[in-house]
C-alpha positions in Angstrom: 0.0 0.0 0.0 1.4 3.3 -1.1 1.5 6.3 1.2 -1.2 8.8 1.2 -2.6 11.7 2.8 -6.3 11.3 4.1 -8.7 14.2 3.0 -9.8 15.9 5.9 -13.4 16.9 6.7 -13.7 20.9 5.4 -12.6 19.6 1.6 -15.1 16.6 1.8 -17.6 18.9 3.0 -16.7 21.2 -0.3 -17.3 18.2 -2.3 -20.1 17.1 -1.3 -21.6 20.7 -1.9 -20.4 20.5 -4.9 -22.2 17.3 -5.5 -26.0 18.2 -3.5 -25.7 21.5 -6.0 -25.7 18.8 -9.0 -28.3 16.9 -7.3 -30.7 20.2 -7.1 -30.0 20.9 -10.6 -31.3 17.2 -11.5 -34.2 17.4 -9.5 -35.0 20.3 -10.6 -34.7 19.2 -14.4 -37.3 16.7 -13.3 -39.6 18.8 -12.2 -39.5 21.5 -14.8 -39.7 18.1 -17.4 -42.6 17.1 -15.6 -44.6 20.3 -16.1 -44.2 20.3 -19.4 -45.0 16.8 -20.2 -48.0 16.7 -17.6 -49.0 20.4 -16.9 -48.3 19.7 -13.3 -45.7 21.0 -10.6 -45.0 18.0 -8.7 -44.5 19.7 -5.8 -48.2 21.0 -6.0 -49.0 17.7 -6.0 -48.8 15.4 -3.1 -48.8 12.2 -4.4 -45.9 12.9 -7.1 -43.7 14.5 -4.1 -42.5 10.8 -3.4 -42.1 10.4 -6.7 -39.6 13.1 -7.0 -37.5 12.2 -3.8 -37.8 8.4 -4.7 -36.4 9.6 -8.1 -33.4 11.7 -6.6 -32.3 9.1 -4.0 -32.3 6.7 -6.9 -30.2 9.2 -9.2 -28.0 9.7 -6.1 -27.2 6.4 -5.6 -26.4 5.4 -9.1 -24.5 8.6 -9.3 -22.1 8.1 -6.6 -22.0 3.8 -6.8 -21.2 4.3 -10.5 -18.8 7.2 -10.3 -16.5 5.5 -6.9 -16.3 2.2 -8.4 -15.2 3.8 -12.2 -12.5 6.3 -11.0 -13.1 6.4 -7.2 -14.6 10.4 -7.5 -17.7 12.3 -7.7 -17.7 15.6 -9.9 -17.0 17.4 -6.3 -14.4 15.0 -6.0 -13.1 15.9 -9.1 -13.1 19.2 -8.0 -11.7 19.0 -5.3 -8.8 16.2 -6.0 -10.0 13.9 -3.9 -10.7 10.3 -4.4 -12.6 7.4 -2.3 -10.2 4.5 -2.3 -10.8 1.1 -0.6 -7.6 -0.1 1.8 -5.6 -1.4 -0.8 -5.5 2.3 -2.5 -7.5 1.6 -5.8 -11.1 2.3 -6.1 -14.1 0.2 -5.0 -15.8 -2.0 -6.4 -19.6 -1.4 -7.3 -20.6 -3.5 -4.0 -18.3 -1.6 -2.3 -19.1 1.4 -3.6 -23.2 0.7 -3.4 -22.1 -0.8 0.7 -20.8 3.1 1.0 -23.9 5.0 -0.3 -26.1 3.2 2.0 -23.6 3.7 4.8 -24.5 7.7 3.8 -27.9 6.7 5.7 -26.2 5.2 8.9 -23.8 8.9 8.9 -27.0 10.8 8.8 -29.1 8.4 11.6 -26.5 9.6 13.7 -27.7 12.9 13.7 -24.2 13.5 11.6 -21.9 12.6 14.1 -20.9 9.9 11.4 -20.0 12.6 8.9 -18.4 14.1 12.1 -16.2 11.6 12.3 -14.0 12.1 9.6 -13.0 15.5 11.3 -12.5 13.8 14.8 -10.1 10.6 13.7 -6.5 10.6 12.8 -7.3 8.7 9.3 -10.0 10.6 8.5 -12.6 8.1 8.1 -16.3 8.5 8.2 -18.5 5.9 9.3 -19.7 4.7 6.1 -15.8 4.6 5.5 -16.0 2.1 8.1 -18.7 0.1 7.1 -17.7 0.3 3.6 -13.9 -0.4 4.3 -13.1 2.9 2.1 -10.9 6.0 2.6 -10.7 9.3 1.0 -7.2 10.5 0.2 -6.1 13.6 -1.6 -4.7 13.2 -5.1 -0.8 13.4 -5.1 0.7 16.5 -6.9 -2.5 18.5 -5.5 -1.8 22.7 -4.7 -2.5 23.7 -1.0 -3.7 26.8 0.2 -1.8 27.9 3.6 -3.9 29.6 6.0 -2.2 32.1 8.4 -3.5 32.0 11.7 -0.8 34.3 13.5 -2.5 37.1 12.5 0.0 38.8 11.0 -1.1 38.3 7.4 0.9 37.1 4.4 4.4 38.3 4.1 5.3 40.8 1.2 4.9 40.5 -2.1 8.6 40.4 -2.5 9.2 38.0 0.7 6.8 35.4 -1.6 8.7 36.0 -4.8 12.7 35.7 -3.1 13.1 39.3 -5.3 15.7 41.6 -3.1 14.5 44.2 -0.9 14.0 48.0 -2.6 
């Protein structure tokens, strides 16, 4: 197994924006197609509302199973150059990947804490990490933004750029 660096909670956060903003858009598409085929806005109508969640849970499972077990990454993943891996360092396969989207579900029963986790452990791992036997690392070669926390505020311009002082 080759060394890596775990992605840390803030940047999975990020990507899974990423991802619930693609989400919206496709539920969204629904919607608006259903309107036009039908004449109605599903969510005027109460007995297509579980339609349209059943739909997007559905798309969201497909979405992330296919997308881990291909190339281990979501489109936020992408984004964000990270990738879900399984312990061996390649990505999972589609029962391992399907094992880890329902794991989502035993994150979220727990009022979050098992999202949580992946801030509060050394390796990073969430519980449907756990469950599914997955990590998330970061993708070698990836830029890093440094945060100051002194206070002080970045150095100068010609500090950052080793040019000699005026």
């Amino acid at each position: 197994m080759r060394e890596s660096r775990p992605a840390g909670f803030w940047i999975r956060v990020v990507a899974a924006a990423i991802d619930f903003a693609l989400f919206f858009v496709v539920e969204t598409s629904y919607r608006a197609i259903t309107r036009v085929t039908t004449g109605i806005d599903v969510r005027d109508t109460w007995s297509l509302t579980p339609m349209l969640w059943g739909f997007t849970l559905l798309f969201a499972g497909a979405y992330t199973t296919a997308l881990h077990a291909a190339w281990g990454q979501t489109i936020g993943k992408m984004i964000v150059g990270v990738r879900v891996v399984d312990l061996d360092g390649e990505p999972p396969a589609i029962g391992t990947a399907l094992l880890r989207y329902v794991g989502y579900f035993a994150s979220l029963a727990t009022v979050f804490l098992g999202y949580i986790m992946a801030g509060l452990r050394n390796d990073k791992r969430a519980l449907h990490d756990l469950i599914a036997g997955t990590r998330v690392e970061r993708l070698p070669g990836r830029a890093t933004v440094a945060i100051d926390t002194t206070g002080d505020g970045p150095p100068p311009i010609a500090d950052q750029l080793n040019l000699p002082p005026a």
